[in-house]
Structure formats: C-alpha cells, structure tokens
PLY file of the C-alpha trace (Angstrom):
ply
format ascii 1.0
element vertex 390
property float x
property float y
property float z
element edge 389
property int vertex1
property int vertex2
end_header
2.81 25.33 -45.37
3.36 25.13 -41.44
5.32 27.95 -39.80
7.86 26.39 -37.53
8.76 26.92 -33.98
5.98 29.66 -33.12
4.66 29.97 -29.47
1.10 31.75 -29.90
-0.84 32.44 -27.13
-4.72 33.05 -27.27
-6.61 34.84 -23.96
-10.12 34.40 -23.53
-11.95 36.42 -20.93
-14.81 33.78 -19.38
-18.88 35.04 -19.91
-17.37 38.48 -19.92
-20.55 40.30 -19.31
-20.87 38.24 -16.84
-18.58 38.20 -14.99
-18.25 41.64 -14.87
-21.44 41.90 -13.38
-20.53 39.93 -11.13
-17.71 42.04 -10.08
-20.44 44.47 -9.57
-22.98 42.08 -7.52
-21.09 39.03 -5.89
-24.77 37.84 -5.22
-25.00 36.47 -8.66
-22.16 34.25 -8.23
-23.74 30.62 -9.11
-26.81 32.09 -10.77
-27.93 31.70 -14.07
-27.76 35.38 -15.49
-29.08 36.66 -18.69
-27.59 39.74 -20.41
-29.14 41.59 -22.94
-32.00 42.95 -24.16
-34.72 43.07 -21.44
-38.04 43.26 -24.26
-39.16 40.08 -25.38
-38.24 41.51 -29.15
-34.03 41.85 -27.21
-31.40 39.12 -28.02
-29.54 37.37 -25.94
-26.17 39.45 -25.91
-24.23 36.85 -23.06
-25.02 34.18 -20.43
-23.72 32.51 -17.53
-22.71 28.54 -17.46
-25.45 28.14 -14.85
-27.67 29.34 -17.56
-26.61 27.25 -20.78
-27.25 24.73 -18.67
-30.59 25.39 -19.52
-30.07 25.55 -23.28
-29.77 29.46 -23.38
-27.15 30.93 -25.48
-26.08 34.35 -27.04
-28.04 35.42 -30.03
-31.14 33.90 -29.03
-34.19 35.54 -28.60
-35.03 36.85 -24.84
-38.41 35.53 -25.51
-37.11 31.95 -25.77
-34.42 32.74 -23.19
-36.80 33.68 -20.33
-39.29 30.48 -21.04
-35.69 27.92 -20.81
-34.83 29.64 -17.74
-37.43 31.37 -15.98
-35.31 31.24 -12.39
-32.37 33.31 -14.03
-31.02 36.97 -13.34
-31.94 39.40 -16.03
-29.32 42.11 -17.02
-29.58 44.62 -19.58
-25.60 44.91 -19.57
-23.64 47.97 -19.50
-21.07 48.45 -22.34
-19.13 51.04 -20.87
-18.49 49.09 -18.16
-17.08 46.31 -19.95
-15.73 48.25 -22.51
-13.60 49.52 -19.22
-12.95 46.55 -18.48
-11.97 45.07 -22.04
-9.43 48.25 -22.10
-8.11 47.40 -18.72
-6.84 43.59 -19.64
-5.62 45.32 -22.66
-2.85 47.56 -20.78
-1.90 44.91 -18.50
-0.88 42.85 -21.69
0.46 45.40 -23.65
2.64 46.49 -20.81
4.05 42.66 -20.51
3.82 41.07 -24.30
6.21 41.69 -27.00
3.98 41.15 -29.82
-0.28 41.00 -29.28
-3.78 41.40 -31.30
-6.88 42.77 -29.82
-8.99 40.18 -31.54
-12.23 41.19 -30.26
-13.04 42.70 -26.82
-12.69 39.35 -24.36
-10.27 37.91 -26.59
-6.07 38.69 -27.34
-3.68 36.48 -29.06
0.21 37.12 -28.49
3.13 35.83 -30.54
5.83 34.68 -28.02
7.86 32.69 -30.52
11.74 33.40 -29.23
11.07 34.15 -25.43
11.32 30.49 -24.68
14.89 30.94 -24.61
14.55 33.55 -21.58
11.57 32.24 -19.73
9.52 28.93 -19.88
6.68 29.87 -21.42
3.93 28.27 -20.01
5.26 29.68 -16.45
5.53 33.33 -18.36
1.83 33.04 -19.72
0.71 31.79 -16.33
1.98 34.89 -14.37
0.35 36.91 -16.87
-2.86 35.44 -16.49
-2.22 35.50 -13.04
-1.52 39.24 -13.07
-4.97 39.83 -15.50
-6.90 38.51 -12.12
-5.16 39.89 -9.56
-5.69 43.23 -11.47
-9.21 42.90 -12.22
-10.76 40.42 -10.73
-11.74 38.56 -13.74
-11.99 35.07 -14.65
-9.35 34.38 -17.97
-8.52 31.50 -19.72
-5.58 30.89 -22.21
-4.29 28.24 -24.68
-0.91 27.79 -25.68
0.32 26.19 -28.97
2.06 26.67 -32.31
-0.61 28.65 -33.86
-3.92 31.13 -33.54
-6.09 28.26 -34.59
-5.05 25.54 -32.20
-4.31 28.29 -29.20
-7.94 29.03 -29.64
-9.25 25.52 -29.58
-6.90 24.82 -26.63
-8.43 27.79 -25.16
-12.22 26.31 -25.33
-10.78 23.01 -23.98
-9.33 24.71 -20.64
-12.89 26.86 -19.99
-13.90 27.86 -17.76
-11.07 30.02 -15.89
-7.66 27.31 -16.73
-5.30 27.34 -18.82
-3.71 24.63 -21.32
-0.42 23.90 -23.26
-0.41 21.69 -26.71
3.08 21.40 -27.64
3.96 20.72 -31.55
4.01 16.90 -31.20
0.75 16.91 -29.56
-1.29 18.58 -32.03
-2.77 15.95 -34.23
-3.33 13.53 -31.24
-5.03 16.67 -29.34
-7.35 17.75 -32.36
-8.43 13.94 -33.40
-11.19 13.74 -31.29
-12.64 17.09 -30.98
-16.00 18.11 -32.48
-15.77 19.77 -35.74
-17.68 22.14 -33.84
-14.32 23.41 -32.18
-12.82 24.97 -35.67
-12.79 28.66 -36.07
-14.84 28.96 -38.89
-17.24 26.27 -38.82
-20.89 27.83 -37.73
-24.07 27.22 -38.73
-23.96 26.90 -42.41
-20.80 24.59 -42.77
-21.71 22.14 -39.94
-24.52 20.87 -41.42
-22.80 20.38 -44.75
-20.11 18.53 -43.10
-21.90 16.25 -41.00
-23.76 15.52 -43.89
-20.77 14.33 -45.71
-20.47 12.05 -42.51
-17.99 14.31 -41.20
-17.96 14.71 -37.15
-14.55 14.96 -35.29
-11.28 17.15 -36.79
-9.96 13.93 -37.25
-12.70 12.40 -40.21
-12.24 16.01 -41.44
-8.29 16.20 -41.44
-8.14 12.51 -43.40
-10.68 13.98 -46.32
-8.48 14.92 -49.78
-7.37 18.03 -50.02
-8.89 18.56 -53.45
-12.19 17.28 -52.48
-13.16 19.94 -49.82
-11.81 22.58 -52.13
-13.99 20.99 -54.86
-17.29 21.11 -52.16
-16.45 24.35 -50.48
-14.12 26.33 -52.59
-11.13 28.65 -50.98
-12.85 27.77 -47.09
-12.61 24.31 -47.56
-8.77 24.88 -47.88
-8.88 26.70 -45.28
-10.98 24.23 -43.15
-8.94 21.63 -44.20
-5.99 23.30 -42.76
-7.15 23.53 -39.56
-8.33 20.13 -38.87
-4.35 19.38 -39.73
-3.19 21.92 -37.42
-1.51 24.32 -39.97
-2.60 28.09 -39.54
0.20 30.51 -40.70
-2.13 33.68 -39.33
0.10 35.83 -38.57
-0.24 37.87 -34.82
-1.02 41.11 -36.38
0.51 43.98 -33.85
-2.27 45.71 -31.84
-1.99 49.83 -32.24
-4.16 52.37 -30.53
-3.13 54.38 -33.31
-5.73 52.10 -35.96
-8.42 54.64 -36.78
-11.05 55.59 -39.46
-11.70 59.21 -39.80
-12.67 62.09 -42.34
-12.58 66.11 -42.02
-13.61 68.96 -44.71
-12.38 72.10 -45.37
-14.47 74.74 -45.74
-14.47 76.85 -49.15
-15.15 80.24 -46.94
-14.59 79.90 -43.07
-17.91 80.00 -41.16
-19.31 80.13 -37.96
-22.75 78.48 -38.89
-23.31 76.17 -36.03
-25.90 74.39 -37.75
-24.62 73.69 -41.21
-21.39 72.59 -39.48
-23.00 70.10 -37.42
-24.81 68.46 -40.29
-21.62 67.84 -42.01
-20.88 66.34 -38.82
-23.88 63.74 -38.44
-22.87 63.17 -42.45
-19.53 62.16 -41.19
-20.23 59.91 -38.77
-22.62 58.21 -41.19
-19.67 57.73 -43.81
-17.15 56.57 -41.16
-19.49 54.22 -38.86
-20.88 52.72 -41.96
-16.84 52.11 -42.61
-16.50 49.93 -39.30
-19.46 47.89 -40.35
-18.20 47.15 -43.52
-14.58 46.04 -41.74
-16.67 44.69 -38.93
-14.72 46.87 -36.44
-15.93 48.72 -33.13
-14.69 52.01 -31.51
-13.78 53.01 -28.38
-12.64 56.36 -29.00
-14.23 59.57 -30.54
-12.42 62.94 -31.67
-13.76 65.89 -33.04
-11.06 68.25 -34.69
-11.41 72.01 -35.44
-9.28 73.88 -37.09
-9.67 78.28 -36.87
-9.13 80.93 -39.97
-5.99 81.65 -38.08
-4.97 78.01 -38.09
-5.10 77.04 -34.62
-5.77 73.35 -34.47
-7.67 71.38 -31.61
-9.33 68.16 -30.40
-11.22 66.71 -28.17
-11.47 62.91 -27.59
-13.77 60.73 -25.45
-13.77 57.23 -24.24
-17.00 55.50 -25.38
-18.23 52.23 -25.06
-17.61 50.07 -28.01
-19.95 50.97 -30.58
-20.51 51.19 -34.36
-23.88 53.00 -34.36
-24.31 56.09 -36.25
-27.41 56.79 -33.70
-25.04 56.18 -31.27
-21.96 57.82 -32.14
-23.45 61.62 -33.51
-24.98 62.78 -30.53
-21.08 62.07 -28.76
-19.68 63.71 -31.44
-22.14 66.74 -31.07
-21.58 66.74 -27.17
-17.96 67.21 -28.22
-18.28 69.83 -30.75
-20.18 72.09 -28.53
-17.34 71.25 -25.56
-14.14 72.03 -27.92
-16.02 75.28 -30.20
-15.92 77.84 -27.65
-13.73 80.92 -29.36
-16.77 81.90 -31.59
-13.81 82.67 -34.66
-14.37 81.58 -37.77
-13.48 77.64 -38.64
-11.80 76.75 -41.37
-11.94 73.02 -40.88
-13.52 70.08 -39.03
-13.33 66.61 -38.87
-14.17 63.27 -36.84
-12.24 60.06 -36.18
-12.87 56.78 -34.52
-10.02 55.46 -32.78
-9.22 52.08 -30.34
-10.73 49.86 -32.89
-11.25 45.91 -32.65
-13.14 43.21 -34.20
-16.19 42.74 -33.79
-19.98 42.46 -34.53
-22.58 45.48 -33.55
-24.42 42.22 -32.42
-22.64 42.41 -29.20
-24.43 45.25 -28.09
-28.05 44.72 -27.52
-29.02 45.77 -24.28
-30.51 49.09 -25.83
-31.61 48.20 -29.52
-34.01 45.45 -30.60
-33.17 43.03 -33.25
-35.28 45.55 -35.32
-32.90 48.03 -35.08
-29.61 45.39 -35.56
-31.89 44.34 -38.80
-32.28 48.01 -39.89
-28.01 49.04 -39.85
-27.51 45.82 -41.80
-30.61 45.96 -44.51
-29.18 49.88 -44.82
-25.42 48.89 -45.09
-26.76 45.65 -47.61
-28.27 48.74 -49.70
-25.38 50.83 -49.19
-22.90 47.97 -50.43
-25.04 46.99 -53.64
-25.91 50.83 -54.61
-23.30 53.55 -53.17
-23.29 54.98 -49.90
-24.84 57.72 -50.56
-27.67 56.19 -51.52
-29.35 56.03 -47.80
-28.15 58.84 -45.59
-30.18 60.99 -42.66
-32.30 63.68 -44.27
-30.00 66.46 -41.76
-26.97 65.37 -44.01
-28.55 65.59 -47.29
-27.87 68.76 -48.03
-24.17 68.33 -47.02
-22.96 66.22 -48.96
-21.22 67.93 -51.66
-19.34 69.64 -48.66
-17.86 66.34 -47.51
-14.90 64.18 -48.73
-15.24 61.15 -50.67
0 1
1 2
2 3
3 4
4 5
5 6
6 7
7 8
8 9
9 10
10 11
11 12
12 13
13 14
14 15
15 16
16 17
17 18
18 19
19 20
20 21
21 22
22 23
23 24
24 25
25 26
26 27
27 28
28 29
29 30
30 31
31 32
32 33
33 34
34 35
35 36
36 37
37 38
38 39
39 40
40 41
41 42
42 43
43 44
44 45
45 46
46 47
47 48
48 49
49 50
50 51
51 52
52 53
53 54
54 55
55 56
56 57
57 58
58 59
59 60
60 61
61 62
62 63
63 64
64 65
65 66
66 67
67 68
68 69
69 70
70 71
71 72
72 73
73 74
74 75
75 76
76 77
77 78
78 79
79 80
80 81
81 82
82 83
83 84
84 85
85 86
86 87
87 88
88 89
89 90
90 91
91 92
92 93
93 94
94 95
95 96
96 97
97 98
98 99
99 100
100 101
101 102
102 103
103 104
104 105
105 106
106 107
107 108
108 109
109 110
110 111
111 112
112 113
113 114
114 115
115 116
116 117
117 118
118 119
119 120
120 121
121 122
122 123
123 124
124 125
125 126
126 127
127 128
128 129
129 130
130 131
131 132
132 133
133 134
134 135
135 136
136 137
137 138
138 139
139 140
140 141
141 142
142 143
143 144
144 145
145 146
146 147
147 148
148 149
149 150
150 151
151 152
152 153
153 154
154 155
155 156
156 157
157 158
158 159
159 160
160 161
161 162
162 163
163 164
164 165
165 166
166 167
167 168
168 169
169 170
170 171
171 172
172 173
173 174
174 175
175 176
176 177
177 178
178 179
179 180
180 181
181 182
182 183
183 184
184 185
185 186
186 187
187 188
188 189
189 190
190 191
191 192
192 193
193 194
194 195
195 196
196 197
197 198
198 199
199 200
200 201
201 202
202 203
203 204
204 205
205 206
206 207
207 208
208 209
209 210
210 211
211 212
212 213
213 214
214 215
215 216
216 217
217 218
218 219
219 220
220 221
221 222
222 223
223 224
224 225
225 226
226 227
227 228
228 229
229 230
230 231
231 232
232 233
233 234
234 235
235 236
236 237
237 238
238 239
239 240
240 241
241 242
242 243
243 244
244 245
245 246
246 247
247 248
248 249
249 250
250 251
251 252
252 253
253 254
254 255
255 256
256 257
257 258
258 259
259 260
260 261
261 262
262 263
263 264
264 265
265 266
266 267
267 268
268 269
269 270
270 271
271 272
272 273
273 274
274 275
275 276
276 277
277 278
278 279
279 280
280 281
281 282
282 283
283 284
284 285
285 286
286 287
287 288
288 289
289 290
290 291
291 292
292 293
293 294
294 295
295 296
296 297
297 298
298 299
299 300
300 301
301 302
302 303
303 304
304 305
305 306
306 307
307 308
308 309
309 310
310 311
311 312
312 313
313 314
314 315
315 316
316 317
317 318
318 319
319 320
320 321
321 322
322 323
323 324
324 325
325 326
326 327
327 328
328 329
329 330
330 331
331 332
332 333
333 334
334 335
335 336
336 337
337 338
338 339
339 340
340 341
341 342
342 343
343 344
344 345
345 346
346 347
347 348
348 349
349 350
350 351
351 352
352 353
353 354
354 355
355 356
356 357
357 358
358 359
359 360
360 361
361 362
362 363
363 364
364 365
365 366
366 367
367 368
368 369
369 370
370 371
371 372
372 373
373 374
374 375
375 376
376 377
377 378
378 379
379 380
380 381
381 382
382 383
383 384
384 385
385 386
386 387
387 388
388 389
C-alpha cells in the first residue's frame, strides 16, 4: 500500500491574515489580532499566536472572541489583499517546482520525488522558502517527508515560521507520540469517538486492527488507520490556472436586450457558484464572454478576491458586461466562467457576511442538493431559465 521513495513537500503560510496585516501595520507585530467579522453576530475568520494564547481560535464567535481577549487588535480582513498575496507565493513556486497543488490559499504541497539526485532536498526546499520571504515578506513553514499526510503533520510540528525533515525511517518513531489531534481528518466528530475508545496518540491508534476501525467507522476508519501508520498514496495533483467552471447560452434570435441578457447572467452565476460550493472550491478569476451576429468573440477577465458568493460574484460579472458590450450589435452569445480555483470553504471569508448569511448559502445549497437546483434561484433569473444550459 505505501508508495516508495517519494519526497513530498507541504508549505504552510503562518496566521496568513495575519501576517499580512502585519505587512501592512508593523505595529501589530506581538499583538494579539483578531480577523474577521467586526459584529458580535461575525466569526472568527483568523488569529494571531498572541491571541490563542487566550483561547481564541478561527470559527468562533466574535462575541466570545472579544470577552477571551478584550486587549486584542480587531481586523475585519481584506480578501483581496490576501488573495494577492496567496497568488503571489503561488508564482514564486510554480516558477521553481516541477510538480505542485494549490491546496487551499496558505497552503501548497509539491512532489519532488527524483530531484534528490540533482540537489539535496532539504537545502532545495530551504532556498525556496527562503525565496517565498525574501519575496514577500511572509512568514512560511514547510514539512518534508514521504507523503502529503506526514509533510503536513511535519509542517504543524515546525510552526511557527521553521521548517522540518522526517525521512522514511523516521516516520513511525516521529508519529508515535503525537496527538491524534495532528491527523488530517480527525475534527470534531471523530475525536471524541476515538478518545472514547481510549484512543489518544497516532501511536494507540496505529496498533488498533485494521478491521476493527473499518468495522466502527466504515471507509474513514481505513483511511484513519492509514495515517496513523504513515501510508498516504495521495497523489500531488498538478496545479493549472487553466481549472475552471463556466457556462454560456446561445441565443435563438440575436438581441440587444440589455436587461434580459443580464438576467441570464445573474442565472449563471447562480448555477456555476452553487458548482464551487458543491466541489468546495473558490475563484479568483471572473470572465464574461460575448460573442456578436457577425461572430466576433471577446472577453473580459478580472482578478477577484477568492470568493464563492453568488451575491458576490454577479455584480463583478455585471461590472464586466457593461465594460466589454460597447459595439451596440446584436449578440449572439454570452457566457461566464470562474477561473484560478482552489480548495476551500466560503467560511474563510467573513469579514463582510454574518454567520446568518454563511447559514443561508449552505441551508439553500442543502435544498438545492436534496431537490434540484432549480428549485431556489433569484426571482431576476426566474424567467430565464429555459434560456440557460443545463
């Protein structure tokens, strides 16, 4: 089952948002900063070391946050900056690493199985961290071992801002100790089923029968079981700008109605966001295509910061309708896509919607899953939506 002789690296940008802001404001340096939504309905989006000292930590209400740590710095966050920022790391390691993944946006795994023959590796990984700070002036960790899983866990070990190797042989005696806690996979569900099977370090967990934990926790408890032992054969799955989601109608006559066009637009940003929920992906690109009577095709594309909101994403895509429709002809077909995608949860970004709102995409996309998605769809589109590919 284990894949031998891989070298997988896993980067970890430290408190992201923070540290950004930082960047921004060297005053906060040693504070405890908050990020996220500044109501007391917000959530807790990111926070410093200084302030998990306190107990803080992301997800949690800003209610709760503000009575832990009533002395901290608090930051509604900006996610174009750091989705500027996430983009910049991103081209210094595509321009070095054979093989990478944009896991999420603070966090890249590359596969450098084979270079060892050219370069020492941890020397090779080092420079390229080195290079990430020098270039941006943020704080990166990294883990180095024969797969995602233990790269990752290496990762956690070396925060905040270092770096650690766990060669093959040193797996097992590297895991043993560790909290359960440490295992990808493992939140709050599964702990408490674990450690109420008596189960507390990787190394009670890797020494449990294989059958057993399938028989308790089906297909994950393989999986779990797996990575207490150090086997993960995850592959590094090649990063592309070219991933995208999109959709585009044409029309049955060609039209210059403005406003019926643009509700076929809001439809298709509904169909297509509601798409990167479902694969729990983000964007970071938008473009709006048009296509004439006479055939002329063009686009326009924008930079945005990451984002799967439909109340986000249509007034950006009307912005860029209105900038690319300027010849008044007749169109014969339009269409959106959502490009620069990478895991991730709409939960990262909080700083302008209350949990209410978080609550509201995922009851709609629960309803949407069980029923169709057509089912719930903004009264504008309605009309549209025998106009619009399935």
């Amino acid at each position: 089952m284990k894949t031998a002789n891989r070298n997988i690296v896993h980067f970890d940008l430290d408190t992201f948002f923070v540290s950004v802001e930082r960047l921004q404001n060297p005053a906060l340096q040693g504070k405890p900063v908050i990020i996220g939504g500044m109501s007391d309905r917000g959530v807790v989006a990111s926070c410093s070391y200084e302030a998990r000292r306190f107990g803080v930590s992301s997800a949690m209400p800003m209610k709760m946050a503000r009575m832990m740590c009533r002395d901290a710095v608090f930051i509604r966050g900006d996610m174009e900056l750091y989705s500027r920022y996430s983009l910049l790391v991103t081209d210094i390691i595509a321009e070095k690493a054979p093989l990478y993944e944009k896991a999420s946006i603070d966090e890249h795994y590359l596969d450098v199985t084979g270079m060892d023959r050219f370069f020492g590796l941890l020397k090779w990984t080092h420079e390229l961290r080195t290079a990430i700070m020098k270039n941006t002036g943020l704080p990166i960790s990294f883990g180095l071992s024969v797969n995602k899983t233990v790269s990752k866990i290496a990762t956690g070990e070396a925060k905040p801002n270092g770096e650690l190797q766990v060669p093959e042989d040193h797996v097992k005696p590297f895991l043993a100790p560790l909290s359960i806690r440490k295992i990808p996979g493992i939140g709050e569900k599964t702990y408490p089923l674990l450690r109420s099977m008596g189960v507390a370090t990787i190394d009670t967990l890797s020494r449990i029968p294989l059958e057993m934990m399938e028989r308790v926790m089906g297909k994950n408890g393989i999986i779990l079981w797996e990575r207490a032992n150090g086997i993960d054969t995850t592959p590094v799955r090649q990063y592309s700008e070219s991933k995208s989601v999109s959709t585009e109608t044409t029309f049955e006559q060609d039209t210059i109605d403005i406003i019926r066009m643009k509700e076929i637009l809001v439809k298709m940003v509904e169909k297509i966001a509601y798409e990167l929920r479902e694969q729990q992906k983000l964007t970071a690109c938008v473009t709006v295509k048009i296509r004439y009577s006479n055939f002329d095709t063009h686009t326009i594309q924008q930079q945005v910061p990451y984002t799967a909101f439909d109340h986000v994403l249509i007034p950006i895509v009307k912005e860029l309708f209105d900038k690319l429709y300027q010849r008044r002809m007749l169109i014969r077909l339009i269409g959106v896509r959502f490009s620069k995608l990478v895991p991730g949860s709409q939960q990262i970004d909080l700083f302008e919607d209350s949990v209410e709102m978080i609550n509201l995409y995922q009851a709609m996309d629960r309803i949407r899953g069980k029923y169709g998605r057509k089912i719930i769809r903004r009264a504008v589109a309605v009309n549209t939506v025998g106009e619009l590919a399935s």
